[in-house]
C-alpha positions in Angstrom: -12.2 169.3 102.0 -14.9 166.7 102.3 -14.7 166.1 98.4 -11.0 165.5 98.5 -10.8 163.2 100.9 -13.1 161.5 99.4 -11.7 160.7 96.2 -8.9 160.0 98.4 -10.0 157.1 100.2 -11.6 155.9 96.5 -8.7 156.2 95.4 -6.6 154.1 97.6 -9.2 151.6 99.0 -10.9 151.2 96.0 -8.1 150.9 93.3 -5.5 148.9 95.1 -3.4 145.1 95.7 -5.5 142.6 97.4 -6.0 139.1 97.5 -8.8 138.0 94.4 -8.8 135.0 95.3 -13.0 133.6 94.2 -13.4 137.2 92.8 -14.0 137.1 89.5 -11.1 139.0 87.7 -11.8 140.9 84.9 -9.1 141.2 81.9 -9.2 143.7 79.4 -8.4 142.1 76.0 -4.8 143.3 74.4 -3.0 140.4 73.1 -5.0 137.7 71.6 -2.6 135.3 72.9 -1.3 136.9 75.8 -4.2 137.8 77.4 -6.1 134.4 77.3 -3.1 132.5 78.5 -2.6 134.8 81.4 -6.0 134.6 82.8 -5.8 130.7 82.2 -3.0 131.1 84.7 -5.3 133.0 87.0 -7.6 130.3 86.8 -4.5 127.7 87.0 -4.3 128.7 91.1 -8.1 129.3 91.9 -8.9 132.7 90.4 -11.7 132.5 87.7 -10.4 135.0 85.5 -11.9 136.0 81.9 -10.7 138.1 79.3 -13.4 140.7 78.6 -14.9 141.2 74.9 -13.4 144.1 73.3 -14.0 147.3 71.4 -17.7 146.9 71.6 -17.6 149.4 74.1 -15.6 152.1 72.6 -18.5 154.6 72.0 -19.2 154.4 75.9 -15.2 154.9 76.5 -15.4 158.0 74.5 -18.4 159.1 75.9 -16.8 159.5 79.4 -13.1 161.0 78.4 -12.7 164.0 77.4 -10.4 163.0 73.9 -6.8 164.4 75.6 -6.4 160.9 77.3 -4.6 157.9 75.6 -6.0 156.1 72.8 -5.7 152.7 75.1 -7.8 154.6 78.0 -10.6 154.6 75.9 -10.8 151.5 74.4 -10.6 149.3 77.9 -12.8 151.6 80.0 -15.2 151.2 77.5 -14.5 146.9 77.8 -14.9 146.9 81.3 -18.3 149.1 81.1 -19.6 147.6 78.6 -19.5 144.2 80.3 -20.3 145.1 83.6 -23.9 147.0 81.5 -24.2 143.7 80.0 -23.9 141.3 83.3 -26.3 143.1 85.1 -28.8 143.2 82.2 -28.2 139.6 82.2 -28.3 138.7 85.7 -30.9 141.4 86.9 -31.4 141.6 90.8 -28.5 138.4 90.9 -25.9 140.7 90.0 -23.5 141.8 92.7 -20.4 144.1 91.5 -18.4 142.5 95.1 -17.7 139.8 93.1 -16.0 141.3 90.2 -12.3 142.9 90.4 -11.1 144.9 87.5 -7.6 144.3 86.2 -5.6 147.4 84.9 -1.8 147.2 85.5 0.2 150.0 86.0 3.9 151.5 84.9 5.7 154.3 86.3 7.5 157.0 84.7 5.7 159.9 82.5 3.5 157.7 80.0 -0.4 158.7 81.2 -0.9 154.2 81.4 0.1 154.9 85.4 -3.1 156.7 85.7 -5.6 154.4 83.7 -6.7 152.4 86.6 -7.5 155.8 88.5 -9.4 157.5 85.9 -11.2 154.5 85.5 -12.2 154.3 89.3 -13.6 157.6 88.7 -15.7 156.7 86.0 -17.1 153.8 87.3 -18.1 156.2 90.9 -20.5 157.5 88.2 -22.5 154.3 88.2 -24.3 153.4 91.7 -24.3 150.6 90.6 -20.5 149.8 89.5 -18.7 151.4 92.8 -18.5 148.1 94.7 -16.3 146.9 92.0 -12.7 147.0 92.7 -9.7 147.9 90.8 -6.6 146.1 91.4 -3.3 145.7 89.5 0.3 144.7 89.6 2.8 147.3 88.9 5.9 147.5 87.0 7.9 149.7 90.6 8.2 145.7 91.9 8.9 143.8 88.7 5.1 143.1 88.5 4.8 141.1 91.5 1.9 139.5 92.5 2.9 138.7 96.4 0.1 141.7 97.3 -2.9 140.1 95.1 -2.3 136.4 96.1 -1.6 133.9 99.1 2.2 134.4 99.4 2.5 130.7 99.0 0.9 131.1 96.1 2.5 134.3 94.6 5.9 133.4 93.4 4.5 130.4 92.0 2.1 131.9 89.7 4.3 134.5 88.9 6.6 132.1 87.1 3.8 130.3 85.3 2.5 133.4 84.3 6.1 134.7 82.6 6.4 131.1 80.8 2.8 131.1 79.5 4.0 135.5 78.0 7.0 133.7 76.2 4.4 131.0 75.2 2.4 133.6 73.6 5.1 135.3 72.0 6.1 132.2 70.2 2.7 131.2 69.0 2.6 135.0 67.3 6.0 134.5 66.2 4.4 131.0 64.5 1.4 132.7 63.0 3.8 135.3 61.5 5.7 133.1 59.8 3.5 130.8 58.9 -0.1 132.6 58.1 2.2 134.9 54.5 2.7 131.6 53.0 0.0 129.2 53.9 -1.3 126.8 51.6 -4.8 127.4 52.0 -6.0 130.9 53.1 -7.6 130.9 57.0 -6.1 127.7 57.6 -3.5 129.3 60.1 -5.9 131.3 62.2 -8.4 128.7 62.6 -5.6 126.1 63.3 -4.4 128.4 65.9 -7.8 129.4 67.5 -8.1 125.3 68.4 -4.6 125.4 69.4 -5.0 128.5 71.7 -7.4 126.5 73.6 -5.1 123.5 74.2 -2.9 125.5 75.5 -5.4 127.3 77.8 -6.6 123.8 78.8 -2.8 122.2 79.4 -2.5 125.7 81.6 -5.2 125.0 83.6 -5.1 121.3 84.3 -1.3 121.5 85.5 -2.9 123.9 88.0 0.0 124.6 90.7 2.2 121.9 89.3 4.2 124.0 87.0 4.9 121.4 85.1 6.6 123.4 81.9 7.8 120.4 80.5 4.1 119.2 79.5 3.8 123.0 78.1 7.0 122.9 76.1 5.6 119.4 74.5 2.4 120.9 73.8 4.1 123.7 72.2 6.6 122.1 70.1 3.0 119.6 68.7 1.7 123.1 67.5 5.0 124.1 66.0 5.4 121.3 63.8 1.1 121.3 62.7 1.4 124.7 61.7 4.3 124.4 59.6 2.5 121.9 57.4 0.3 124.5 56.3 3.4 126.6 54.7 3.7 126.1 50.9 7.5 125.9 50.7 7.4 127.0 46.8 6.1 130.7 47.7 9.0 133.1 48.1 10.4 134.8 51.2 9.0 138.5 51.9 10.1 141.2 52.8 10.3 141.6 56.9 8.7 144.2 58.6 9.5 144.4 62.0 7.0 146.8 64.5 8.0 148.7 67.4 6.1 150.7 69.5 2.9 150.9 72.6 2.2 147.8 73.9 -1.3 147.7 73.5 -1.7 149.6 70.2 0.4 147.1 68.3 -0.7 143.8 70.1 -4.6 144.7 69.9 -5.4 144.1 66.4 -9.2 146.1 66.9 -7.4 148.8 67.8 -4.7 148.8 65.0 -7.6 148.2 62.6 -5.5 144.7 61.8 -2.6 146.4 60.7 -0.6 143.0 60.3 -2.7 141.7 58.1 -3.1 144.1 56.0 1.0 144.4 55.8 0.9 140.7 55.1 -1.9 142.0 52.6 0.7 144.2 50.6 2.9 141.1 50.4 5.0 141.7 54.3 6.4 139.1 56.5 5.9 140.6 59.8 7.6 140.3 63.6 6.0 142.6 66.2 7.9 143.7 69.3 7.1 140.8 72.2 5.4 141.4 75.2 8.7 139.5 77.0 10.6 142.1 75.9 8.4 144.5 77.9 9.0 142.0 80.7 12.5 141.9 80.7 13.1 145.4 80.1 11.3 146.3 83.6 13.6 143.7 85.2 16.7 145.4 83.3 15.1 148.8 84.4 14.6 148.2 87.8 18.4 146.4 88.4 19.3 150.0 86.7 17.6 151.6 89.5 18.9 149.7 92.1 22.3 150.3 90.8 22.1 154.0 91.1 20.5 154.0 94.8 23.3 151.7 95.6 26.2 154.6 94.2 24.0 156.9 95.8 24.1 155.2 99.5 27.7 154.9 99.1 28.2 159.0 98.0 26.1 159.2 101.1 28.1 157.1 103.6 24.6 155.0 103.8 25.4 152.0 104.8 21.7 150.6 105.6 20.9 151.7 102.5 23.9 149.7 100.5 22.4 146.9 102.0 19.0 147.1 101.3 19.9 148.2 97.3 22.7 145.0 97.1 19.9 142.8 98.0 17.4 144.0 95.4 20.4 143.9 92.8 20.8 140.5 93.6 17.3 139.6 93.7 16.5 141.5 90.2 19.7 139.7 88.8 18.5 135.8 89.8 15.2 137.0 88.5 16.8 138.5 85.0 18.9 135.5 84.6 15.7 132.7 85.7 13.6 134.8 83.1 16.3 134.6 80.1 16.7 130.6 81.0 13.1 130.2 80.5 12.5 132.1 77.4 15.4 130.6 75.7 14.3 127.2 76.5 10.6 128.2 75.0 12.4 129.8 72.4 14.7 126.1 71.6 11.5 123.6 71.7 9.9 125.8 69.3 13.0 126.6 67.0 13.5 123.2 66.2 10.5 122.9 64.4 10.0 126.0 62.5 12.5 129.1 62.2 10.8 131.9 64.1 12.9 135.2 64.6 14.3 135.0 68.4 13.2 137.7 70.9 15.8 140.6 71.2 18.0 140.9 74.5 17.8 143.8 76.1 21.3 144.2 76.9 21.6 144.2 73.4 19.4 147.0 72.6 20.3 149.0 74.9 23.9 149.1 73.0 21.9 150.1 69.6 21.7 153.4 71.8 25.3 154.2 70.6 26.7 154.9 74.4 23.2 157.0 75.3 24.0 158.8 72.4 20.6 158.6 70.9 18.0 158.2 74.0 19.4 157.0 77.7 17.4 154.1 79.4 17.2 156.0 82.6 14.8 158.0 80.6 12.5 154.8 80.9 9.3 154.2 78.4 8.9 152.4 75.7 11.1 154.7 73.7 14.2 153.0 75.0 13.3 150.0 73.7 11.3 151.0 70.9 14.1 153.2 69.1 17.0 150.1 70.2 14.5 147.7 68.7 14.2 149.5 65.4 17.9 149.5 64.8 18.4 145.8 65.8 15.7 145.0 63.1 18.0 147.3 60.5 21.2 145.3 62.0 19.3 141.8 61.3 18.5 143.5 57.7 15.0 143.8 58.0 13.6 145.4 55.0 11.4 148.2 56.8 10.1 149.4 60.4 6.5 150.5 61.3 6.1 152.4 64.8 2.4 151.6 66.2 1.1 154.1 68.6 -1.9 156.5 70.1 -2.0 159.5 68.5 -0.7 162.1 71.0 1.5 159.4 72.7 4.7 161.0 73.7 7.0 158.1 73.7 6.7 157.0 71.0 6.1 160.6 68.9 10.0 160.7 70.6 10.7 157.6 69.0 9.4 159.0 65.5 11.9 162.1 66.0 14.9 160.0 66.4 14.7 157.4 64.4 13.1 158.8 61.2 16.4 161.0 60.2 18.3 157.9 60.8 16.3 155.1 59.3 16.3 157.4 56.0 20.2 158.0 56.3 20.1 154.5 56.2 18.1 153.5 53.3 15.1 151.7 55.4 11.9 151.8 55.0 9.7 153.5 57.8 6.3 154.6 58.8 4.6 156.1 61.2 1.1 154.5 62.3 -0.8 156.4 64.9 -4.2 155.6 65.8 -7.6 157.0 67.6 -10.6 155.1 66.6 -10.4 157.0 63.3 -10.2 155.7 59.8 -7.7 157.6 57.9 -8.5 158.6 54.3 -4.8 157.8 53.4 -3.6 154.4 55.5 -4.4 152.3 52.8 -2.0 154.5 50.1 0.6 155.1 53.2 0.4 150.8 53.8 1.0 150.1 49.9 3.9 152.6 49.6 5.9 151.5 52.6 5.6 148.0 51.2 6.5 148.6 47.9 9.9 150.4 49.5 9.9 147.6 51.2 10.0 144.9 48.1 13.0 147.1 46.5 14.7 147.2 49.6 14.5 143.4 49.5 15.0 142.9 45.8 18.3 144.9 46.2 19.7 142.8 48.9 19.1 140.0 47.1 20.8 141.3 44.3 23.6 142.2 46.5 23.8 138.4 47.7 24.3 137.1 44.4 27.1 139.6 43.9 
């Protein structure tokens, strides 16, 4: 009894929302883009946040799972261990784990990422050393609010830097993937982009509580228009491959052993799934939600509860509508410059569903928007689809059932790429296949064009 309540109270005290503010918050790498800009926004209102150096801590995240847990699991428990080893070796007796705060977000529904942060706790209880550092996170049940981890001046205010600074991210990949497959001179793009990454980090950070998205849609459209003069406009369009699929296993290149580049490698233009569409979908999800309490009050004769739900739909519908005005405008500054494929509506994926016919949103995950994605790449003629996931991942193994049978009906490209740590003896053959499907898909719409 003793033992339970125990990891009880670690648990709940331990692994929880509280204000960071002068702790130094911890980031576990995912998006190269993403996850720097978001911890600039951390630092942007007085948290000295820093994305943590990953995968060279894998070994250690293996070493304390057991192999049934999510590929992702692995890979940032072993991040955050392998740093925390590496600032104590470095500080010696100067290290104190009060002044660290690990940051692992959570979702709800049935994918096992709900539970990262707590198995993580556990883990870290093994080290003496490492139980004084917390765990804290936003969750996806409140739209990822950060009202619980911040000042509530300060809360809403960061929260609307840090969405702008997601779309931000999304369209500098966006401008890498259409500009890095037909670059004049090879590695020009990513270095370009490295220097530029850091101007916007920097721009981030000195607007500090200003908000001032104007100077950050400037900055951007500058980058826009420097990248594209490293595109050789004589090199042919290729074919598009568009990604679906877990968040972190296709926006953490270590972890998808590169798997862009080596599409771009086969000759592929690619567009990965964004992380605002992950964003937007939780909005969508949760106005869902709200919805169906609100019918349910009513069957009830509820009237409290009508209330309460018609001021959350209201409040998730000026949040979904703010969110949509922002990305387009990110979306317009950069657009003008370069032609980057737009960000998919959720809305409109959800209608790719065929009336619930194929998966139902109240289902939740990423399969929802992972199997509406797919088809809205085969409606925008894309010339192939890759799903990126952990091996063992349910989602998006239900994604691979429903949308294999119907991609292949439809003549499109498709492949599975589901990863562990493991090489595969046959990823390279299975990469070079898919893209040669892919180049006759394209050659015969192009054929089909010229009538």
């Amino acid at each position: 009894m003793q033992e339970q309540q125990f990891f009880e109270e670690r648990l709940t005290k331990s692994v929880g929302q509280f204000d960071i503010t002068g702790k130094t918050l911890l980031m576990p790498d995912m998006s190269p883009f993403g996850s720097r800009l978001l911890t600039s926004c951390f630092r942007a209102y007085g948290v000295p946040a820093q994305v943590m150096p990953t995968y060279d801590g894998l070994e250690l995240g293996k070493e304390y799972t057991s192999g049934k847990e999510c590929f992702p699991c692995q890979v940032t428990l072993g991040d955050v261990l392998y740093y925390l080893r590496q600032e104590k070796e470095r500080l010696g007796s100067e290290f104190s784990p009060e002044d660290y705060v690990y940051f692992m977000p959570e979702a709800d529904g049935p994918c096992r990422f709900g539970m990262y942060n707590k198995m993580h706790r556990l883990v870290l209880d093994k080290f003496p050393e490492f139980e004084d550092v917390n765990i804290t996170y936003l969750s996806s049940t409140d739209t990822y609010s950060s009202s619980m981890i911040m000042p509530e001046e300060k809360s809403k205010l960061f929260r609307r830097l840090a969405y702008v600074a997601t779309i931000i991210s999304d369209v500098l990949d966006r401008v890498v993937w259409r500009v890095r497959p037909y670059e004049k001179v090879p590695g020009e793009t990513d270095a370009f982009m490295e220097d530029a990454l850091q101007e916007m980090r920097d721009k981030i950070e000195s607007i500090g509580e200003s908000r001032d998205f104007n100077a950050l849609y400037t900055l951007l459209e500058d980058i826009v228009k420097r990248a594209k003069k490293m595109m050789d406009p004589d090199k042919p369009r290729r074919p598009l491959i568009g990604i679906i699929g877990e968040i972190y296993l296709r926006t953490h290149p270590q972890s998808n052993q590169h798997l862009i580049k080596e599409i771009e490698t086969y000759g592929g233009e690619v567009v990965d799934a964004s992380l605002g569409e992950w964003f937007n979908f939780v909005a969508y999800s949760n106005l869902r939600d709200t919805r169906r309490k609100w019918t349910q009050s009513w069957k009830k004769g509820d009237i409290q509860g009508m209330f309460s739900a018609s001021r959350k739909w209201l409040d998730y519908q000026i949040e979904i509508k703010y969110q949509l005005w922002r990305q387009d405008q990110t979306y317009a500054r950069a657009r003008k410059h370069l032609d980057i494929h737009e960000d998919h509506r959720i809305a409109s994926l959800e209608n790719r569903l065929d009336n619930d016919r194929l998966f139902n949103f109240d289902i939740g995950t990423e399969a929802a928007i992972s199997i509406g994605g797919a088809l809205e790449y085969v409606h925008e003629n894309y010339d192939g689809v890759v799903n990126v996931f952990p091996f063992t991942c349910m989602p998006s193994t239900i994604c691979s059932a429903i949308l294999k049978p119907i991609l292949l009906e439809k003549k499109v490209p498709y492949l599975d790429a589901s990863y562990d740590g493991s090489i595969q003896p046959n990823r390279e053959l299975a990469i070079r296949t898919f893209m040669y499907q892919a180049q006759q898909r394209q050659s015969r719409r192009n054929q089909a064009k010229k009538g």
